[in-house]
C-alpha positions in Angstrom: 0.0 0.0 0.0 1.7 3.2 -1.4 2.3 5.9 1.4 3.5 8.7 -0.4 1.2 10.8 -2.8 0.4 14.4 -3.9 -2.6 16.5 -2.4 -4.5 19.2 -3.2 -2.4 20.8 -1.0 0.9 19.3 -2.3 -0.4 19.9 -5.7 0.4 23.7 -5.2 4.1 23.3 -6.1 4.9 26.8 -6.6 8.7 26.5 -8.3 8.1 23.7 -11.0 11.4 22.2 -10.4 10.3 20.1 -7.7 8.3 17.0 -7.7 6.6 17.3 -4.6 4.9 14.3 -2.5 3.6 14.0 1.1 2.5 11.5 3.7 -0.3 12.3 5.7 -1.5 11.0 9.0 -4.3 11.5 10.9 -3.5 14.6 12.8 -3.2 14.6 16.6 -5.5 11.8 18.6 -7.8 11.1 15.6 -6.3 7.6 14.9 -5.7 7.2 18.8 -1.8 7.4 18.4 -0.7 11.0 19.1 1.7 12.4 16.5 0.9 16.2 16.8 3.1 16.3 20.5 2.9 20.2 20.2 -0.6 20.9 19.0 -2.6 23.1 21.1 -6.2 23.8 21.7 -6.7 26.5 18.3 -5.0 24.1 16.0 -7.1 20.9 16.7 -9.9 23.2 16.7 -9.5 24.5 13.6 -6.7 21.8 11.7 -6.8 22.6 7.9 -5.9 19.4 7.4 -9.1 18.0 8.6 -11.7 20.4 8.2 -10.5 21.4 4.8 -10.7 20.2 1.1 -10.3 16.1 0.6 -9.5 15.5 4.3 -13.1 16.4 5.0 -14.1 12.9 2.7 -14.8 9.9 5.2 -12.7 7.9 2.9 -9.4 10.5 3.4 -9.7 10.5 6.6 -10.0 6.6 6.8 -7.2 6.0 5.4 -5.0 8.5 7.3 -6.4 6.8 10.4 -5.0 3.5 8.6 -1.7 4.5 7.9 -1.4 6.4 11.1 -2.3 2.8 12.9 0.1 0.9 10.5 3.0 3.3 11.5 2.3 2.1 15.4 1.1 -1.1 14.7 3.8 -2.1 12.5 6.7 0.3 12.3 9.0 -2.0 10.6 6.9 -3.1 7.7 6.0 0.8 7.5 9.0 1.9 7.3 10.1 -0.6 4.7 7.3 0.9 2.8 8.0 4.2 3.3 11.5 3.4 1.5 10.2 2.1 -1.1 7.8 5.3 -1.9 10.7 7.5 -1.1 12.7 5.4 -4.1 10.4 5.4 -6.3 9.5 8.9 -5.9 13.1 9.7 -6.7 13.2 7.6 -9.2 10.3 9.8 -11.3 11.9 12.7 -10.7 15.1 11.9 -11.8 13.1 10.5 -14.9 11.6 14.2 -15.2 14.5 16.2 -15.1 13.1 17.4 -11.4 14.3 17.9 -7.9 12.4 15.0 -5.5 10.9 17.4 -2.6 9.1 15.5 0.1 7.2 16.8 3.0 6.3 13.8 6.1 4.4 15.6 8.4 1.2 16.8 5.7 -1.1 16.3 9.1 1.4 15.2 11.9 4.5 16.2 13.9 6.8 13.4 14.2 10.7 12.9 13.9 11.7 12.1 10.7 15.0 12.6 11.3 16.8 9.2 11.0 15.0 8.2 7.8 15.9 11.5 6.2 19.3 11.1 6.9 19.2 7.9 5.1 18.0 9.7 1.6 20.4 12.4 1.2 19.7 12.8 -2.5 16.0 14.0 -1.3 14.9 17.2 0.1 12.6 17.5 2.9 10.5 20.0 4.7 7.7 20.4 6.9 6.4 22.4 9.7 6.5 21.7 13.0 5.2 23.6 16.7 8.1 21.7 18.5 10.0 24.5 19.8 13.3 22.0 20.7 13.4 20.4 17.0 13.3 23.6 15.8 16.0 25.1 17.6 18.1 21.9 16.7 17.1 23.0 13.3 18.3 26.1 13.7 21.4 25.2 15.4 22.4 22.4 12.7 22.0 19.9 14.3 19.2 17.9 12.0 20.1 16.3 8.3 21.0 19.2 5.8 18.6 18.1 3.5 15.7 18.7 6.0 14.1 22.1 6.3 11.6 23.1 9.0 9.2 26.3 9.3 8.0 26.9 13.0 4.3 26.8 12.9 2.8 29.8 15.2 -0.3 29.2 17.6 -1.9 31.1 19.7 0.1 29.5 22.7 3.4 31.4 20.8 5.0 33.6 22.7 6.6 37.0 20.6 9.6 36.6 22.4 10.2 33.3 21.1 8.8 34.4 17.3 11.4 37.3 17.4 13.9 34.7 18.2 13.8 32.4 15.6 13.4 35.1 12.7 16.5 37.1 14.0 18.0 33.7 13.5 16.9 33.3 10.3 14.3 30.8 10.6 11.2 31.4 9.3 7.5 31.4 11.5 4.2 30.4 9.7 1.2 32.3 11.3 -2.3 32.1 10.0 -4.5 35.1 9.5 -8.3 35.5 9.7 -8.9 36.5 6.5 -11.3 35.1 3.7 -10.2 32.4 1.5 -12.5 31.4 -0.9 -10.7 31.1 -4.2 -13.3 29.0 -6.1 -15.6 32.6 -6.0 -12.2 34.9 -6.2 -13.0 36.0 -2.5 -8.9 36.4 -1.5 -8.3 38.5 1.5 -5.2 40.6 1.8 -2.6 39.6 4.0 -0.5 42.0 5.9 2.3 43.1 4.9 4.0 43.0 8.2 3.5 41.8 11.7 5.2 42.7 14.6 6.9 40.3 17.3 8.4 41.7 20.1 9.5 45.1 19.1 10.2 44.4 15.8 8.5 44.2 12.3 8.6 41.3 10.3 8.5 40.8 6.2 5.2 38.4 5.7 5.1 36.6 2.7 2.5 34.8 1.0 2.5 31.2 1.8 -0.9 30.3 0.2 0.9 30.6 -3.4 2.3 27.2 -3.3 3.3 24.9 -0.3 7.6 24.7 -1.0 9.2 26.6 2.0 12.6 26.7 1.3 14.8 29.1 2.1 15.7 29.1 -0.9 12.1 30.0 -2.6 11.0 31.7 0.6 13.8 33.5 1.7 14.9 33.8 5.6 13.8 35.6 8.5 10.2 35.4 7.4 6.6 34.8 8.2 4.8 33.0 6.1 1.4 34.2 6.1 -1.5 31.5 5.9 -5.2 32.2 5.0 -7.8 30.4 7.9 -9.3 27.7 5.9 -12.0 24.5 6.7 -15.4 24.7 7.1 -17.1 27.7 8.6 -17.6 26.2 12.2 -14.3 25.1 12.1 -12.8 28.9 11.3 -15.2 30.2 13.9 -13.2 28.1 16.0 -9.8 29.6 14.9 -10.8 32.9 15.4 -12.5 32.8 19.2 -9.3 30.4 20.3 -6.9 33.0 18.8 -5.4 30.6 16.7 -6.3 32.9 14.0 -4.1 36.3 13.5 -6.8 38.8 13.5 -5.7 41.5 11.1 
């Protein structure tokens, strides 16, 4: 049973150099294994990647709760199959001139660390709320094929925001405004947003889902539009998990 695969979500490549594919696990307690270690009352509340698009199909969800199960279940035979996606997956993109980009937490929070150091020739992001991995990040100390964005909540303090963008690292913060790009209903995001004495450059992260330094630049904040179903942003805004602009 094939792990990897490419989202909606994923789909939204940005930079078509990369071949882009995810795994995605049933986010915090859905599956009853936690693998969100970080999340906090706003995000579960209000997870995009629940209460938006295909994860809102019984059948998505189903089999995220499946392979989230597997992975505790029966780590070895998943991680066997998780090597074989990951080859294969490099295997098309070297067959398409493109660079394999991978991304393991699509709906979780895990570390991936020792099977990313084992595929060098792969690139792999995600974001994570884990303050320590992040600082690890930060201070070189995960694979050097592995980026990570710190993913803001409304537990965050500004302090620690400031901290990792003066390091260069870049912070993800979602913003309560409209997102409805099947009528053309977009909402502006703002142009800055100030932690701790300080304004910072946002960016919009809603273009495509690559966040590399590379693409995204450093020192950052990558500015997310609230998305899911309209109980689920009602949620987002009264927790505060939702930037009000």
């Amino acid at each position: 049973m094939r792990l990897l695969r490419t989202n909606a979500k994923l789909a939204k490549a940005g930079p078509d150099r990369y071949l882009l594919a995810g795994l995605t696990l049933a986010p915090h307690r859905l599956s009853g294994h936690e693998v969100c270690p970080a999340s906090t009352v706003g995000c579960r509340a209000a997870c995009n990647l629940w209460f938006s698009g295909q994860r809102v199909l019984p059948a998505a969800r189903n089999r995220a709760r499946l392979d989230t199960q597997w992975l505790y279940e029966d780590r070895t035979g998943f991680l066997a199959q998780l090597d074989r996606d990951l080859a294969a997956h490099a295997r098309r993109a070297e067959r398409l001139g493109l660079r394999p980009l991978v991304r393991l937490n699509v709906a979780s929070d895990l570390d991936w660390s020792e099977t990313i150091a084992r595929w060098p020739g792969i690139r792999f992001y995600d974001y994570t709320k884990v303050r320590s991995r992040f600082r690890a990040y930060l201070d070189g100390r995960l694979p050097e094929n592995y980026t990570l964005t710190f993913s803001a909540s409304e537990s965050s303090h500004p302090a620690t925001l400031a901290s990792f963008l003066r390091r260069g690292g870049n912070v993800a913060a979602v913003f309560a405004v409209d997102y409805y790009p099947a009528c053309g209903r977009i909402g502006a995001l703002p142009r800055s947003v100030r932690y701790w004495g300080a304004e910072w450059p946002v960016i919009d992260a809603d273009k495509h889902d690559v966040r590399l330094p590379s693409v995204d630049g450093r020192g950052v904040v990558c500015g997310l539009r609230l998305k899911g179903t309209n109980a689920a942003k009602a949620r987002g805004r009264a927790t505060g998990f939702a930037v009000r602009c």
